[in-house]
C-alpha positions in Angstrom: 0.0 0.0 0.0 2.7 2.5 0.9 4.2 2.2 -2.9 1.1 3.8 -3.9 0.8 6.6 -1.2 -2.0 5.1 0.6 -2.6 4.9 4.2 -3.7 1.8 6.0 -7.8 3.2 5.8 -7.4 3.9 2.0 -6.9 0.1 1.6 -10.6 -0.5 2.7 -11.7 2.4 0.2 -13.0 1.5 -3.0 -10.8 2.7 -6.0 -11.5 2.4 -10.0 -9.2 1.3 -12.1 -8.7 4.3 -13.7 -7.4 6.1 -10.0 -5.2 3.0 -9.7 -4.1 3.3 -13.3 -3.6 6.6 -12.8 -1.4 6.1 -9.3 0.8 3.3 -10.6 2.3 5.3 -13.8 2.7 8.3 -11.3 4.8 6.0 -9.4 6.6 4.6 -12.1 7.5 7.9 -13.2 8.8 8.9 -10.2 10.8 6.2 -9.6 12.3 6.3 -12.5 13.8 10.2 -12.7 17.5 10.3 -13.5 17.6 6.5 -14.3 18.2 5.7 -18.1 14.4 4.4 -19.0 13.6 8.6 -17.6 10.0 9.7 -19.4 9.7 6.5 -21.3 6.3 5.6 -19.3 5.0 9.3 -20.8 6.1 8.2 -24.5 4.8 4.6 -24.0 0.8 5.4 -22.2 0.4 9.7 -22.8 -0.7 11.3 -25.8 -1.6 15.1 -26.7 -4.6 17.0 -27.4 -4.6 20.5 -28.1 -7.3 22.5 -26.7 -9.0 25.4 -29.2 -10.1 28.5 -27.8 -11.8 31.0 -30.6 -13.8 33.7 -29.6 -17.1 34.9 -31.4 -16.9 39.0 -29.8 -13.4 39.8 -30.3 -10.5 38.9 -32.1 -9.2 36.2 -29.9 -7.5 32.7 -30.2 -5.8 30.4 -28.2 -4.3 27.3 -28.1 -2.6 24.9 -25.3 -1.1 21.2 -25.8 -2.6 19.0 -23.1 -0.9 15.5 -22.1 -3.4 13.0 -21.4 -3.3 9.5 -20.8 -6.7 8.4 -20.9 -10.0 9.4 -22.8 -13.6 9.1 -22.1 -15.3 7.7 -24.9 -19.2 8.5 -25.6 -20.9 5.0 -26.6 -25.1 5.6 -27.3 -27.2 2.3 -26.6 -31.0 1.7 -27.4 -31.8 2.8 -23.6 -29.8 6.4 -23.4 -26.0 7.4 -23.5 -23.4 5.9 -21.1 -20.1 6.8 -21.0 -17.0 4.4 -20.8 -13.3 5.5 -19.8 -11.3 3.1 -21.9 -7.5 3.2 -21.1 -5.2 3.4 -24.6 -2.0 2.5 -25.4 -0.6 4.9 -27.6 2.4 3.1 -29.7 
């Protein structure tokens, strides 16, 4: 438990994959600063988005690269819209 940061009463708290995910490449990338394999778990499970800004009044744009690694991904079914977080692994 302590290798992901938690305390004893997180261990009796549910967590989703994606937190755990999420913790464990943290980790990883910690861990592995100043070694040789440095930033290798950001090219091997991150990509980039780039988030558009344009506005309508004024003469305005902006743009900023995001790093992401996961994405939520809209699926429709007969009964409504659910959505599902679906990890990638960008190659």
């Amino acid at each position: 438990m302590k290798s992901f940061g938690w305390e004893s009463v997180d261990a009796f708290t549910q967590h989703d994959f994606q937190e755990l995910y999420r913790i464990l490449l943290d980790k990883l990338e910690e861990r592995l600063k100043g070694a040789p394999q440095d930033g290798e778990i950001k090219k091997m499970f991150s990509g980039v988005q780039e988030t558009y800004i344009e506005c309508t009044d004024v003469d305005y744009k902006s743009t900023k690269p995001e790093v992401f690694y996961d994405v939520n991904v809209n699926l429709r079914t007969d009964d409504g819209t659910y959505t599902l977080n679906r990890q990638l692994n960008l190659t």
